[in-house]
N, C-alpha and C positions, 0 to 999 in steps of 0.2 A: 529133403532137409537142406538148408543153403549149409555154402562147406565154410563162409567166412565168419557167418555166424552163428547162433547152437539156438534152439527154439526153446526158451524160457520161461515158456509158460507155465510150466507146472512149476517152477519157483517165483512164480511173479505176489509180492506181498509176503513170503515166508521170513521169518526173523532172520538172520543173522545164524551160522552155525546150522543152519537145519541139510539136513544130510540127502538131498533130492538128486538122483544122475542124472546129467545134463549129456546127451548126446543121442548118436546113436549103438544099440545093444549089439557088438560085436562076439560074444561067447554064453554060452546057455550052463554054463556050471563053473567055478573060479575052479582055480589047481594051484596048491602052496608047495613051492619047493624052497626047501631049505638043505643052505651048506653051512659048518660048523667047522673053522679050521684052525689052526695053531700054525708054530714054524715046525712043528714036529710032523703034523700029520692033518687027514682032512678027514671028513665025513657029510653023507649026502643021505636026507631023507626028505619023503614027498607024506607031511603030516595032512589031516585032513579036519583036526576041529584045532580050534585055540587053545584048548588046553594043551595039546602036543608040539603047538609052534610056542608057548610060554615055557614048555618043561625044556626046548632047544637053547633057552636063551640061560647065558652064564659069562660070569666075568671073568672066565679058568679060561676062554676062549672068543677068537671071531664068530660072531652069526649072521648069515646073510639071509634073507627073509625075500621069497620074491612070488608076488599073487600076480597072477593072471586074473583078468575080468572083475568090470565094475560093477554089474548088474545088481550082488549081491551089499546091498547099502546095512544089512543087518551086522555082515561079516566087519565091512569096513567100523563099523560104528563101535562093534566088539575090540577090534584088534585097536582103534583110535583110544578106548578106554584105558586095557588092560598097558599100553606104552605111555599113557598119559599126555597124549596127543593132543592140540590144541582142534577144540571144533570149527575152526574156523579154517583153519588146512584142510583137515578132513572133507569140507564143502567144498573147500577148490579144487580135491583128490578126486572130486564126481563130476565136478564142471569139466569138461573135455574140451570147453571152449575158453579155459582158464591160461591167460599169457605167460608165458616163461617164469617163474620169481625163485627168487631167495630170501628167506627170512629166518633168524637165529630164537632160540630160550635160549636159556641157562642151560638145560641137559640134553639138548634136540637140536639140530639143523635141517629147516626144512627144505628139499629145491622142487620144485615143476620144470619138465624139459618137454621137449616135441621129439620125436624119430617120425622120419619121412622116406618112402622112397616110392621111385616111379615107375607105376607097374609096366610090367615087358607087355603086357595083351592092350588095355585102353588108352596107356601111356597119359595119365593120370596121376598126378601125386597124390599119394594114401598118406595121411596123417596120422600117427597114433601117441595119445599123453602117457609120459612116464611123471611117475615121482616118489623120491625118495624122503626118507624119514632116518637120519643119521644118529645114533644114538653113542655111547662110551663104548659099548662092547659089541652093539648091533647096527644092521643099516635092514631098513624092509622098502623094499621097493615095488611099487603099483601100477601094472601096466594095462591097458584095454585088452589083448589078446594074448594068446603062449608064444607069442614070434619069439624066435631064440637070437635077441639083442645083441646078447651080451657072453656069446659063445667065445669068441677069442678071451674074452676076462677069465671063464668059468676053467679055461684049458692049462692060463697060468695060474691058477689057483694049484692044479692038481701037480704044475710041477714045482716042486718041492726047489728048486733052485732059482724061480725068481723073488723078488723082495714084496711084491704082495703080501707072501702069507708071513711074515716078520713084521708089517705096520698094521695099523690100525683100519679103523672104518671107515676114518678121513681118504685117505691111500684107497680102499676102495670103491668108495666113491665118485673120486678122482679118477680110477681108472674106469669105473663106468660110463662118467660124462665123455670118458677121453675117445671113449668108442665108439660115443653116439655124434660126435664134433667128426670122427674122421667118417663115418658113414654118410653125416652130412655133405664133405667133398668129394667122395666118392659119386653119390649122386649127380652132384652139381655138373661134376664132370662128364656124367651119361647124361644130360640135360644139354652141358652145354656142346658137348660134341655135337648132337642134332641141331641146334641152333647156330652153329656155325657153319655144318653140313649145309642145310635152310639159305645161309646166305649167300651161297654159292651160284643159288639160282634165283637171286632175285633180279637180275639184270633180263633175265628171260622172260620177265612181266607176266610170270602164271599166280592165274588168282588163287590156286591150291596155295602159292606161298605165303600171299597175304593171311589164307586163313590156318593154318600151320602156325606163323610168327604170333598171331593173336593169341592162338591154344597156348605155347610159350611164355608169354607175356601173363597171361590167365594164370600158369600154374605155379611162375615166378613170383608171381605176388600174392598167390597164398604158401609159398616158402618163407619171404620174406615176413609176413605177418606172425609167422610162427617160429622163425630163427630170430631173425635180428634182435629178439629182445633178450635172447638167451645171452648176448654181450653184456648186459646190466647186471644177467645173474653170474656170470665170473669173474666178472668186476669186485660185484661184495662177499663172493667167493675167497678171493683173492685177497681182500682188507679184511676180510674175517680175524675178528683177535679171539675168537671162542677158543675155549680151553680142551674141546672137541676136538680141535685140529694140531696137530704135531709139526713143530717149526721145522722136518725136513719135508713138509709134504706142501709146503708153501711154494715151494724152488719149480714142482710139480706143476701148481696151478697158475703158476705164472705162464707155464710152457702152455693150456689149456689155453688162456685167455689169447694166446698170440693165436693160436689154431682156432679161434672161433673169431678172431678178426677177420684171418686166411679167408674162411669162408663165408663169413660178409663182404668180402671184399670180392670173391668171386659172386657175388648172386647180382652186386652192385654193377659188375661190370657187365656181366649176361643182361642183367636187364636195360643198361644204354646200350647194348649191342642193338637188341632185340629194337630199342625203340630208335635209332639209327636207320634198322636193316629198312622197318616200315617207311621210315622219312625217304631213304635211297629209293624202296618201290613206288612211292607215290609222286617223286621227282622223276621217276624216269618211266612209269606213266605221262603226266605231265609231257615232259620232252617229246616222247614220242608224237602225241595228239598235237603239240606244236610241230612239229615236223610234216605231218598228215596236214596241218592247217598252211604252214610256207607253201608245199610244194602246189596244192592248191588257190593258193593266194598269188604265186608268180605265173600260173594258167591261165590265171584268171584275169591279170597283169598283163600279159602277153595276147590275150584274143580282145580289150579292148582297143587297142588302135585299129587292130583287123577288123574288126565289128562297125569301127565308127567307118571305116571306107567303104566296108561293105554295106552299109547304111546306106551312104550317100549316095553308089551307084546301085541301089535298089529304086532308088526314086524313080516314079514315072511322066519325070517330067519330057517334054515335047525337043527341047534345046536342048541337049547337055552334051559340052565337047568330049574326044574322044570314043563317043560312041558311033561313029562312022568309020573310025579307026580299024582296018585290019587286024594290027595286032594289039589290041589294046586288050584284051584277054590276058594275055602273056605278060605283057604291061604290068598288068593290075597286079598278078599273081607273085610278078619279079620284085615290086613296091611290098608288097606283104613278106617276101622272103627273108628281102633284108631289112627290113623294120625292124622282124622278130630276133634275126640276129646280132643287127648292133643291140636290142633288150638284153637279151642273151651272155652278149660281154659286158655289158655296165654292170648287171646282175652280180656275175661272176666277178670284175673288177670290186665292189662292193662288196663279194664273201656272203651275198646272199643264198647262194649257191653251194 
């Protein structure tokens, strides 16, 4: 399956709203865990049908709603009903090849994000879609597999002294994007460390570098297909006037939107790095084979005047003076010595050399 874009065939011609997973199947059974917290206190249960993730949900308290695995289109289709979910989210909640977005109701904020990181064994970037569903008293959020995301959020949930568990779902939210924006530089950073390592050695003219910088270049821009547009979604994140969102948690998303510049701004610059490093290996390619081509070019420079005398006293003609010459052997060879090296100083005087 190509990784830039998702094989759509099974929704090629479906209306609008129709509920088909678009990717590939990463989990063989979802798993719902839900927390329930207040400023007072928290609570954690792992429900397993809808009816027990709806009996969680109340306005006496926060509920954080989080499914692992898309496979199950019944489930999502269930829980898109009973939240009153538009079906048209829902279809980009299965699209895994669905771009970053933000869009508002009246009672809902919906976002799609990306999490990425770059596995330690193929050193490959593994893409995986999250998306959230913001609601007055709930947030449920939908991710491909059980990776544990959003473990630093879940930690200050349980301490009772930071201001998560005192705002809203906007605030968590907030702190959810804010985790997956710093795992993005985190990354970037183990990305771009090898890529700068990488350029270290491209003066060394090894074709391992060439294809290393390619691999780079390759996984940079399916980062970049999949970050950079999350900048639009904290943008109207940010201009958001829904009544969803709490006028101190704005001050928040401003802080959001600067750190996901931070990290366009790093992928931007990894990626001129990267396509620099190529332009520097193939200029100094280049240089070299001009140098290989000079120093054979002034050889070559220098043995025709010697070639042309040796020419001439190869002839077999009958008359030709100094050929009765004693020394004219000596002669010949002393005319060739310094020929070559008044060549030799003009060369040099010239900086051909």
């Amino acid at each position: 399956m190509a990784r830039f874009l998702k094989d759509r065939t099974k929704s090629q011609g479906a209306p609008p709203g129709s509920l088909i997973f678009i990717g590939k199947q990463k989990m063989t059974k979802n798993s719902i865990h839900v927390i329930q917290y207040t400023s007072e206190g928290i609570k954690e249960s792992f429900p397993e049908t809808l009816t027990d993730i709806m009996n969680a949900v109340s306005n006496d308290h926060m509920t954080w709603i989080n499914i692992s695995g898309l496979q199950n289109t019944t489930l999502i289709a269930e829980m898109g009903k009973a939240f009153d979910v538009s079906p048209l989210f829902l279809e980009d909640i299965l699209n895994t090849d669905q771009r970053p977005r933000f869009s508002e109701e009246s009672d809902h904020l919906y976002i799609i994000a990306k999490s990425f990181y770059l596995g330690p064994e193929d050193n490959i970037v593994h893409m995986e879609q999250l998306s959230f569903i913001v609601g007055s008293h709930y947030l449920v959020s939908i991710q491909e597999t059980d990776a544990d995301y959003f473990k630093a959020v879940k930690k200050r949930l349980y301490d009772g002294k930071t201001r998560i568990r005192s705002f809203g779902t906007d605030y968590l939210c907030y702190a959810l994007l804010d985790t997956l924006v710093d795992s993005y530089i985190i990354n970037l950073e183990i990305l771009g460390a090898a890529i700068e390592e990488r350029g270290k050695t491209i003066l060394d003219a090894d074709p391992k570098a060439m294809e290393d910088l390619y691999h780079y270049k390759t996984e940079l821009s399916y980062i970049r297909k999949n970050v950079r547009p999350f900048k639009e979604v904290t943008t109207r994140f940010t201009n958001c006037d829904s009544p969803l969102i709490n006028q101190n948690t704005y001050t928040y998303l401003h802080d959001l939107d600067d750190l996901v510049v931070q990290a366009q701004e790093a992928i931007e610059i990894y990626y001129s790095m990267i396509s620099d490093q190529m332009n520097l290996y193939q200029t100094n390619i280049s240089n070299r084979v001009n140098d290989v081509m000079k120093i054979l070019t002034i050889f070559s420079a220098l043995f025709i005047p010697l070639t042309f005398i040796a020419g001439i006293y190869g002839m077999n003609f009958e008359y030709m003076p100094e050929l009765q010459n004693h020394y004219s052997y000596f002669i010949l060879w002393g005319i060739m010595i310094v020929i070559t090296i008044i060549m030799l100083l003009y060369f040099k005087r010239k900086k051909w050399l």
